[in-house]
N, C-alpha and C positions, 0 to 999 in steps of 0.2 A: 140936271145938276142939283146937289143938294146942300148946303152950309149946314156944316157939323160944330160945334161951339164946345170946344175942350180946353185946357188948360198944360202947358208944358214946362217943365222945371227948367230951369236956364240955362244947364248944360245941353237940355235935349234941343231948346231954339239954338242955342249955339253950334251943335253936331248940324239941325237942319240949315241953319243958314250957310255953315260951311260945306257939306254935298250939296245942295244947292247951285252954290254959288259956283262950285267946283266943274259939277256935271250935267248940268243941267240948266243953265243961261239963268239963274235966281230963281227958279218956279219950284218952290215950296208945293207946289201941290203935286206936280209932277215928282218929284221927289220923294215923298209920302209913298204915293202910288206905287214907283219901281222899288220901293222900301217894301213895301205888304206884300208886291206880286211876288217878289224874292222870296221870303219869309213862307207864302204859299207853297213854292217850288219845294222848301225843303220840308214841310210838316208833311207827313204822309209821303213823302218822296218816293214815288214808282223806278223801281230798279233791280239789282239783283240783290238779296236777302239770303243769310244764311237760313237753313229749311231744316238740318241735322249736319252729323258729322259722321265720320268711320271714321273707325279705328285703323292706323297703320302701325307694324311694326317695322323700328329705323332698321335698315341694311348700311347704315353708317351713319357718323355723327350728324346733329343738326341742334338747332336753336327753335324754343316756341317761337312764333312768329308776334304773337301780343307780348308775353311780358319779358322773351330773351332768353329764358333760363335755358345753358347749353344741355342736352340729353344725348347719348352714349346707346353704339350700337345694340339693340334687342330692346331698347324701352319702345311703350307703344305712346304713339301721339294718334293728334283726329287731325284727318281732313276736311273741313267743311263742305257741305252741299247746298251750292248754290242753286237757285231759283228764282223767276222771275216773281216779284210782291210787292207791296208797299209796305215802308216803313220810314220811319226818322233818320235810321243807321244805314238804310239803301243804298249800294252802289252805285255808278252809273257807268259803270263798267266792272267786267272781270277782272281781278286781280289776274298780273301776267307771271308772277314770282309762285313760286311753290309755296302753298299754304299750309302748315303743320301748327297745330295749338296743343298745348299740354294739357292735362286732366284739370287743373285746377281754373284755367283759363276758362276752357271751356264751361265747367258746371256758372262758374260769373256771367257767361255771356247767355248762357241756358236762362239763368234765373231771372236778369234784367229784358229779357226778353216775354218772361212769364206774367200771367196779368196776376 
């Protein structure tokens, strides 16, 4: 075991003393801990990852799935290609709904993805 000597702003002893006190019988250090292991779990997060997309063309109406906008039979949307990866945005499971994104969504999700 190691004593670490930091300093915390008073809302943040206040948030820890209340998870704490809440979930965890008052062990602040325990608390910390399932605090970082969590935070670990999601950085890097191994799951499934969008990999590309194809193009579909609708055989009737639908909605993009990210931002809504309704599209009209013969416009083309993407389907994304799922794969197993790690990332921040990782799934941890398959989407069960039909996935359909518009041109404009996607190049956003293309680009925030890009280094």
């Amino acid at each position: 075991m190691k004593r670490l000597n930091f300093t915390l702003d008073n809302s943040t002893v206040n948030l820890l003393d209340t998870l704490a006190d809440k979930y965890y019988q008052g062990n602040k250090s325990r608390t910390i801990r399932e605090a970082l292991q969590s935070l670990a779990a999601h950085t890097g997060h191994d799951g499934w990852v969008i990999t590309g997309y194809t193009p579909v063309e609708l055989v009737e109406d639908a909605d993009c799935r990210t931002c809504g906008t309704h599209h009209e039979k013969g416009d083309v949307l993407f389907h994304p290609v799922f794969e197993r990866g790690s990332s921040p945005q990782a799934m941890s499971s398959l989407p069960k709904e039909h996935w359909l994104d518009c041109g404009e969504c996607v190049e956003k999700n293309v680009s925030t993805d890009s280094p």
